[in-house]
C-alpha positions in Angstrom: -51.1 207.6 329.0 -48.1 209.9 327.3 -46.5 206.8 326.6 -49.3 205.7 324.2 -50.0 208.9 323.0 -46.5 209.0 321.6 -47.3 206.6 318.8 -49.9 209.3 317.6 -48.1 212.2 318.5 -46.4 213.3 314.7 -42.4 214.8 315.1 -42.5 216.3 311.9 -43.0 219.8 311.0 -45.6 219.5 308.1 -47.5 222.8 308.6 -45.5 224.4 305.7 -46.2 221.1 303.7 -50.0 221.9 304.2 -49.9 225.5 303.3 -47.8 225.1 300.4 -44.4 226.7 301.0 -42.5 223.4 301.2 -41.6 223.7 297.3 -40.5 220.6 295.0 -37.7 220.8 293.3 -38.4 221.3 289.9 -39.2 218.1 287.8 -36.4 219.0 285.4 -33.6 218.5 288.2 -35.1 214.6 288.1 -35.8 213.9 284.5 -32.5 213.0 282.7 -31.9 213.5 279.1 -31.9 209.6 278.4 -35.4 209.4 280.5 -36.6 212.5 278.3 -36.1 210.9 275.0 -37.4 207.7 275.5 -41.5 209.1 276.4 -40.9 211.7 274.1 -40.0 208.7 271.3 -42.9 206.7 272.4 -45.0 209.9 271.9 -43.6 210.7 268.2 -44.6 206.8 268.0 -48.0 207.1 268.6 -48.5 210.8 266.8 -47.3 209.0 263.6 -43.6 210.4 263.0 -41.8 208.8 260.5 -39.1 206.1 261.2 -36.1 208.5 260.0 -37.3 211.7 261.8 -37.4 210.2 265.1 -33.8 208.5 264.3 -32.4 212.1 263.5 -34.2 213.5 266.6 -32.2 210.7 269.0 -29.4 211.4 266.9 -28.8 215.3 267.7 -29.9 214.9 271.3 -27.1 212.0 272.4 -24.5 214.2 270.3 -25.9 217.7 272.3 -25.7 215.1 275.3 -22.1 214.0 274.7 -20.6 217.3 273.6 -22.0 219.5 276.1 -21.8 216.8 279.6 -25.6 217.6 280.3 -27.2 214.8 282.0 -30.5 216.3 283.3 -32.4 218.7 281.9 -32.1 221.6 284.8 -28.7 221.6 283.1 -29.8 223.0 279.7 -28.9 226.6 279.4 -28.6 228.9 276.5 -24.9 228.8 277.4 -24.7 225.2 276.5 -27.0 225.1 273.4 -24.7 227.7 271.8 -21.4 225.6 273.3 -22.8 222.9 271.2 -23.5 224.9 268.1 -19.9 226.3 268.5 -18.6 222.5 268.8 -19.6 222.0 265.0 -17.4 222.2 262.2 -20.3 222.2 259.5 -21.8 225.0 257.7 -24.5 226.9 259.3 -27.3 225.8 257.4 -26.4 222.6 258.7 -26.2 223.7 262.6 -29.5 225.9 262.0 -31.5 222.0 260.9 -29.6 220.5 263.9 -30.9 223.8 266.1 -34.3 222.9 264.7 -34.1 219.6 266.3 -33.0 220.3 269.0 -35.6 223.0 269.4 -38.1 220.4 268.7 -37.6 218.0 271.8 -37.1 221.3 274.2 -40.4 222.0 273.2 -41.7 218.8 273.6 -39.4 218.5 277.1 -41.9 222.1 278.2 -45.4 220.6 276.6 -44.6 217.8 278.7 -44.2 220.2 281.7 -40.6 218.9 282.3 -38.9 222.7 281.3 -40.7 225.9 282.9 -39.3 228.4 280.4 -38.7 228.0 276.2 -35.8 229.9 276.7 -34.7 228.5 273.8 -36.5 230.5 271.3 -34.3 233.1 270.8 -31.5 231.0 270.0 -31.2 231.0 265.9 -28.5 231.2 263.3 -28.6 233.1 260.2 -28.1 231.6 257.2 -28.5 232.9 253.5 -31.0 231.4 251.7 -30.1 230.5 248.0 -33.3 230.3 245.8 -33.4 226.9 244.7 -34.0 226.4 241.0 -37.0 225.0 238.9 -36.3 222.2 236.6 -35.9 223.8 232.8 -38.8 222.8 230.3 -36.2 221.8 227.8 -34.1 219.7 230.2 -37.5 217.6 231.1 -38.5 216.9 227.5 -34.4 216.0 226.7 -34.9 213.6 229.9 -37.8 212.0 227.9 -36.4 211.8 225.4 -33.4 209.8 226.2 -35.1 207.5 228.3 -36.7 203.6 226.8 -39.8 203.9 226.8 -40.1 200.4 225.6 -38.8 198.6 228.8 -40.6 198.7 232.2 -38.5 201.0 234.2 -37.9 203.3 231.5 -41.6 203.6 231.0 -42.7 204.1 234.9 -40.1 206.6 235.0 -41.4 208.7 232.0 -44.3 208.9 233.7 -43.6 209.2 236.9 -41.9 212.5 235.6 -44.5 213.8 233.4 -47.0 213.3 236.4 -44.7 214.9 239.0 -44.5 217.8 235.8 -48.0 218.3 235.5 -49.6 218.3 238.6 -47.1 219.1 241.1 -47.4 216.2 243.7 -45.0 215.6 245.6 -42.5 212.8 245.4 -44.2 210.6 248.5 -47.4 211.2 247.2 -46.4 209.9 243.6 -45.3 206.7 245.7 -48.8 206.6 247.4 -50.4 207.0 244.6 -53.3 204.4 243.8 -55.5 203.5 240.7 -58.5 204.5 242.5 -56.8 208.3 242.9 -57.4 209.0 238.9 -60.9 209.5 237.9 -60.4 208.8 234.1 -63.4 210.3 233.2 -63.4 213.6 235.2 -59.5 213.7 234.3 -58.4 214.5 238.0 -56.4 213.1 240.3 -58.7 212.5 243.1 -56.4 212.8 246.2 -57.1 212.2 250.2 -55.9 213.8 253.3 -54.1 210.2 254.2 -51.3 210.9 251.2 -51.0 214.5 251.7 -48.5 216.5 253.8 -51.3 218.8 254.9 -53.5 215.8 255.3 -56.1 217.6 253.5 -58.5 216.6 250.4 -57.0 217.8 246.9 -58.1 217.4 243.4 -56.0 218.1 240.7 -56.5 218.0 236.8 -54.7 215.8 234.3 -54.6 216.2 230.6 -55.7 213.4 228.1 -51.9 212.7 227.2 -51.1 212.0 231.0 -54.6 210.2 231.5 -53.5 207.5 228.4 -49.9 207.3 229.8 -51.5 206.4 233.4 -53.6 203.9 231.0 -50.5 202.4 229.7 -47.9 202.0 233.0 -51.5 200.4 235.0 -51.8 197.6 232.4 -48.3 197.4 232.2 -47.9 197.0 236.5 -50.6 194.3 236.0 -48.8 191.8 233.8 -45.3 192.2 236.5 -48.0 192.0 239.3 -48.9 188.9 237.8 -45.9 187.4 237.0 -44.3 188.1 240.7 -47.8 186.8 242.3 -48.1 190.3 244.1 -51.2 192.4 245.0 -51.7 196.3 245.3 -52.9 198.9 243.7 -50.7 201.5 243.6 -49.7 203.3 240.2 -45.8 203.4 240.5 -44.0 200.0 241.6 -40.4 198.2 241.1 -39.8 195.8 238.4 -41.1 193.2 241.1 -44.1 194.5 241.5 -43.7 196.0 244.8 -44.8 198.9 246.0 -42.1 201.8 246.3 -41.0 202.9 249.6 -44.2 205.3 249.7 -44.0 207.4 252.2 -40.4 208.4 251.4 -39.5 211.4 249.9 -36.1 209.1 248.1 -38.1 206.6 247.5 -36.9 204.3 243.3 -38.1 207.4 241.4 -36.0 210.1 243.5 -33.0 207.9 243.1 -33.6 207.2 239.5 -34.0 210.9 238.7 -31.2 211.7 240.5 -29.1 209.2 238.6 -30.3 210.1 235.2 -29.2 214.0 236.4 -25.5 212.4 236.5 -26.1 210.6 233.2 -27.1 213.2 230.9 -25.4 215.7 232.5 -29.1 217.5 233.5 -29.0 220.5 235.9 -32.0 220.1 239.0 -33.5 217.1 237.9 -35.2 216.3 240.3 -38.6 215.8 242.6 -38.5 219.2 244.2 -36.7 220.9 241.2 -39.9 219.7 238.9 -42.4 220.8 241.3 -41.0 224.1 240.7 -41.3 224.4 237.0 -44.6 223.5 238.0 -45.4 226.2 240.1 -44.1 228.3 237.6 -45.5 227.1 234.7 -48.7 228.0 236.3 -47.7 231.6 237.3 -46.4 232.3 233.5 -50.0 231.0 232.4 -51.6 233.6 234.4 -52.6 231.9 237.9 -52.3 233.8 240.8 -49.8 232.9 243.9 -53.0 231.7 246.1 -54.2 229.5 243.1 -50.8 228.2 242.8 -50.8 228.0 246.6 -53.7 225.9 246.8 -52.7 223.3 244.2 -49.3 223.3 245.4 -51.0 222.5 248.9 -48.6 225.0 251.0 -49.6 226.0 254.0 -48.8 229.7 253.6 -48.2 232.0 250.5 -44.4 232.6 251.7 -43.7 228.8 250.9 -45.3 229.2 247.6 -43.5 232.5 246.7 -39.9 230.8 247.2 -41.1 227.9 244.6 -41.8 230.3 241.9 -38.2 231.9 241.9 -38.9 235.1 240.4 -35.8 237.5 239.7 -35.4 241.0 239.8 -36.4 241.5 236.4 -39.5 239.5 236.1 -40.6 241.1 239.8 -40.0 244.6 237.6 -41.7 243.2 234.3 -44.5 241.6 236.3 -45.5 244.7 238.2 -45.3 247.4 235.3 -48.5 245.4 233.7 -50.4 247.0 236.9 -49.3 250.5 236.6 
């Protein structure tokens, strides 16, 4: 009989296992860095990252991997985040975008209930911020001028710039930009969430002159469309009649503006640079920073407030009208 029983009869000690005290170790000391990256890439995947930002994000991680010897992420310490920040030889607004990065996957690595502390957010770097500069009025219109308007490229470009001048899209958007975003006869750019950074609705007004130069480059895409058999309807495309690389922020236009900067000899030309000016166009017309805000589509007034690079003299001239 106790020979038989034996086979039932359990050796193992599991009443701590039943009440709980028998604690795992955590699932950090298990997930390596390499395991980490590839469900968290898979995740960016289906969320809709872009192509390059997922690059950069594998890029910093294997480089924190190498320089600091961490292979799981129990490992990661404040130590060796700041080991690897001191391993850099670049300036630190550099380290602070690679920081950011790195950030970014931690937090993922906790969401996905791998970490049990972000004790990473205390981490940062200061870095002095230089007000970046709008493009100069006078600069644009010298641009234009210089430009031939009577060949293809020449013409797209012209009004690629005057759009990007007047409405204060930004450069991605400009390469998303379809015929059916421009309501002719309501003079607006009609734009939806899907080409927007904040994904949400925006209309914007045109004038007539930028309405009749839109009128112009769309019959002009239509004959190279024709001529290279292609098919789409966007309003900016290469002398092919392909469609930019839209959702890229240095996409033909960036790199031609950037070219024609080294031409002429033009100071921020531009994407960015223009949608500046136009941010500050507005304010010197009397718009108010959430107006500007709202058109600019920013997702808080701070954002809006660094585009309109006010000095110390206009913040003095500007304030004494409400004394």
């Amino acid at each position: 009989m106790s020979k038989r029983s034996g086979v039932f009869d359990v050796q193992v000690d599991v009443s701590k296992l039943i009440r709980g005290e028998h604690l795992q170790q955590p699932k950090s000391n298990f997930m390596t860095l390499e395991k980490a990256m590839v469900v968290i890439t898979k995740q960016m995947q289906v969320s809709g990252f872009r192509e390059r930002t997922m690059k950069d994000y594998l890029l910093h991680w294997n480089h924190f991997a190498k320089i600091t010897g961490t292979t799981y992420l129990s490992e990661i310490t404040v130590d060796t985040i700041y080991a690897w920040l001191g391993s850099m030889v670049v300036s630190n607004q550099t380290k602070l975008t690679r920081l950011k990065c790195l950030k970014a996957i931690l937090t993922k690595c906790f969401d996905n209930g791998w970490l049990e502390q972000k004790f990473w957010k205390t981490i940062n770097i200061k870095v002095d911020k230089n007000v970046k500069k709008g493009s100069a009025s006078g600069d644009i219109e010298l641009l234009l001028s210089l430009l031939n308007l009577n060949s293809f490229v020449g013409l797209r470009d012209a009004v690629a710039i005057i759009t990007l001048h007047r409405t204060g899209i930004r450069i991605n958007t400009l390469g998303q930009l379809e015929e059916r975003h421009i309501d002719f006869e309501n003079l607006t750019l009609s734009l939806d969430g899907s080409i927007l950074k904040n994904h949400k609705m925006l209309q914007l007004p045109i004038d007539e002159q930028t309405a009749e130069l839109l009128r112009v480059l769309i019959q002009q895409n239509k004959k190279i469309r024709k001529r290279y058999s292609k098919k789409n309807s966007f309003v900016f495309i290469t002398q092919k009649g392909d469609s930019l690389d839209t959702k890229s922020t240095n996409n033909a236009i960036s790199k031609r503006l950037n070219k024609y900067s080294k031409e002429f000899g033009l100071k921020d030309i531009n994407p960015h640079a223009i949608r500046r000016a136009y941010a500050k166009n507005l304010l010197n017309k009397g718009a108010d920073v959430a107006l500007i805000s709202k058109a600019l589509g920013h997702s808080n007034l701070a954002v809006t407030t660094r585009y309109l690079d006010l000095d110390i003299e206009e913040v003095a001239t500007s304030l004494r009208d409400f004394l």
